[in-house]
BALOBA-1460 file (C-alpha; in Angstrom, 3 decimals):
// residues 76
<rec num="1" residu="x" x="82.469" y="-41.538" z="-13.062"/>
<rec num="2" residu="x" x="79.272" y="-42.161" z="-11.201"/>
<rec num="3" residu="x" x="77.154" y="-39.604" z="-9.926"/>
<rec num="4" residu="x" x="75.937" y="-39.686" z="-6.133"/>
<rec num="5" residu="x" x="73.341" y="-37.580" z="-4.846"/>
<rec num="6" residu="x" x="73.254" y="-36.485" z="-1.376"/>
<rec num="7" residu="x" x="70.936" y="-35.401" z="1.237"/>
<rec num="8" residu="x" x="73.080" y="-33.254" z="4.175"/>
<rec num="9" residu="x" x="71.398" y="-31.349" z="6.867"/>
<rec num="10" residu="x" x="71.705" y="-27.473" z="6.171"/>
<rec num="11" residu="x" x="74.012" y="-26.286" z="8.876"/>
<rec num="12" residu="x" x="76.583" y="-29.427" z="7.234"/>
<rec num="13" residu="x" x="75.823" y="-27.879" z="3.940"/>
<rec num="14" residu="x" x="76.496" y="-24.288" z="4.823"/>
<rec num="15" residu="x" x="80.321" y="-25.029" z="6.695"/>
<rec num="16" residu="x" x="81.138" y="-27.975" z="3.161"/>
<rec num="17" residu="x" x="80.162" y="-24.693" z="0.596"/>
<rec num="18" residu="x" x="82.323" y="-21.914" z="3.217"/>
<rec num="19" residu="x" x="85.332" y="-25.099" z="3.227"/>
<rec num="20" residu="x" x="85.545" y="-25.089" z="-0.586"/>
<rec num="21" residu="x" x="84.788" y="-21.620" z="-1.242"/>
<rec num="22" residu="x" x="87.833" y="-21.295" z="1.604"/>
<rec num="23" residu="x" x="90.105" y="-23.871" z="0.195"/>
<rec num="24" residu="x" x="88.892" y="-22.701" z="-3.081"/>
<rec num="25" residu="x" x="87.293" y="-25.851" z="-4.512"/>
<rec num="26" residu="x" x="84.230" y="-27.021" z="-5.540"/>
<rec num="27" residu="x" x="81.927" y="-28.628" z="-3.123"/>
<rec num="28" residu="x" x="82.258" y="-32.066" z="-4.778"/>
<rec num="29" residu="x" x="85.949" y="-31.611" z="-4.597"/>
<rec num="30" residu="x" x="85.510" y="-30.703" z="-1.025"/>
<rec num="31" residu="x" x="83.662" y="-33.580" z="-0.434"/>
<rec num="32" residu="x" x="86.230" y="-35.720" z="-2.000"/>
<rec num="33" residu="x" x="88.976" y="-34.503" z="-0.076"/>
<rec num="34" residu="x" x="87.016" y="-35.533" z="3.144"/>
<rec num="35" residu="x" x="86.324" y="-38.796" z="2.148"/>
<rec num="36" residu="x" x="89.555" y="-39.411" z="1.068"/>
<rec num="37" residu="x" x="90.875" y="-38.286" z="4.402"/>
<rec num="38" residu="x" x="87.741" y="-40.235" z="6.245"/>
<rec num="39" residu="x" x="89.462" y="-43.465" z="4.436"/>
<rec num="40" residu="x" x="93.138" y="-42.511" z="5.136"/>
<rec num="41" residu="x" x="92.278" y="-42.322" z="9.118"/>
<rec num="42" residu="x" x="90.047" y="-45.354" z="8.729"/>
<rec num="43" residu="x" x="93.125" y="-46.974" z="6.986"/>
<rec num="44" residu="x" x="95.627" y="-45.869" z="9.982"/>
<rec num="45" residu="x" x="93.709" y="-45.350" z="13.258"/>
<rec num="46" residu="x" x="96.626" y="-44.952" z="15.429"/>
<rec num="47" residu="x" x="98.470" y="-42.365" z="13.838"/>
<rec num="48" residu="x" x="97.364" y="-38.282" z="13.681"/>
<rec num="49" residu="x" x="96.188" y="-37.431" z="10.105"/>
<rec num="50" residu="x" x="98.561" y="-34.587" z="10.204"/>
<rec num="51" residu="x" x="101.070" y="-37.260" z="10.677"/>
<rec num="52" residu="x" x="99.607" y="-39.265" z="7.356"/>
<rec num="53" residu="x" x="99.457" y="-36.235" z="5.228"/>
<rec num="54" residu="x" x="103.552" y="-35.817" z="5.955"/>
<rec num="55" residu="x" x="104.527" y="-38.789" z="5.087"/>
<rec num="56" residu="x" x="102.477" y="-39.091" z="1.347"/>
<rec num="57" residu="x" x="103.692" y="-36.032" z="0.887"/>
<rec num="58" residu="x" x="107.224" y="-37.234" z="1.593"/>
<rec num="59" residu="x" x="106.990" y="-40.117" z="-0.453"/>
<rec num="60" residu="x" x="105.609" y="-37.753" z="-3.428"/>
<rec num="61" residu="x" x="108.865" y="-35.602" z="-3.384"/>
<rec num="62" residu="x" x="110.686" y="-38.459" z="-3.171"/>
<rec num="63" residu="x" x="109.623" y="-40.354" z="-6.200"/>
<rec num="64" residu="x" x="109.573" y="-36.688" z="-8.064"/>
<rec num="65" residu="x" x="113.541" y="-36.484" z="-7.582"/>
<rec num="66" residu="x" x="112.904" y="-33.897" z="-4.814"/>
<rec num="67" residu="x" x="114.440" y="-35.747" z="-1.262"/>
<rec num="68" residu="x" x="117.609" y="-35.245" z="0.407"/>
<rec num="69" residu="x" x="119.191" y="-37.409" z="2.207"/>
<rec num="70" residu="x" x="119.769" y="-36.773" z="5.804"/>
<rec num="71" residu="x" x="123.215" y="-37.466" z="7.195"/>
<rec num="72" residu="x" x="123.010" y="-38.257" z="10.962"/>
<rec num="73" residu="x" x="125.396" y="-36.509" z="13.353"/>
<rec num="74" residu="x" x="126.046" y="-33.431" z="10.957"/>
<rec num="75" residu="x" x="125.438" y="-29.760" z="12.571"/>
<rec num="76" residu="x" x="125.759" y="-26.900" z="10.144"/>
């Protein structure tokens, strides 16, 4: 792991330390999520990040053993 040392004006500062303390993470981790999420919109430009977060997340349960199929046309 490399280490990377930032310069980020204070008010950016102040909101990344009230995110992780929120989220409760550690600023790098913060800052990892963002830039993780940075590259998943860069990745996928015309679709919502909401929208990109679902659909991992699907795939996740699905390779866990956690999806259920959905059978079309069935009202319970």
């Amino acid at each position: 792991m490399n280490v990377l040392t930032l310069r980020l004006p204070e008010d950016i500062e102040k909101k990344l330390k009230l995110k992780a303390q929120m989220e409760h993470r550690s600023v790098s981790e913060q800052i990892k999520k963002y830039l993780y999420d940075a590259i998943l919109m860069e990745d996928n430009p015309d679709l919502p990040l909401s929208f990109i977060k679902q659909t991992l997340e699907a795939k996740a349960e699905i390779e866990a053993g956690l999806g259920q199929e959905y059978k079309f046309g069935h009202i319970k």
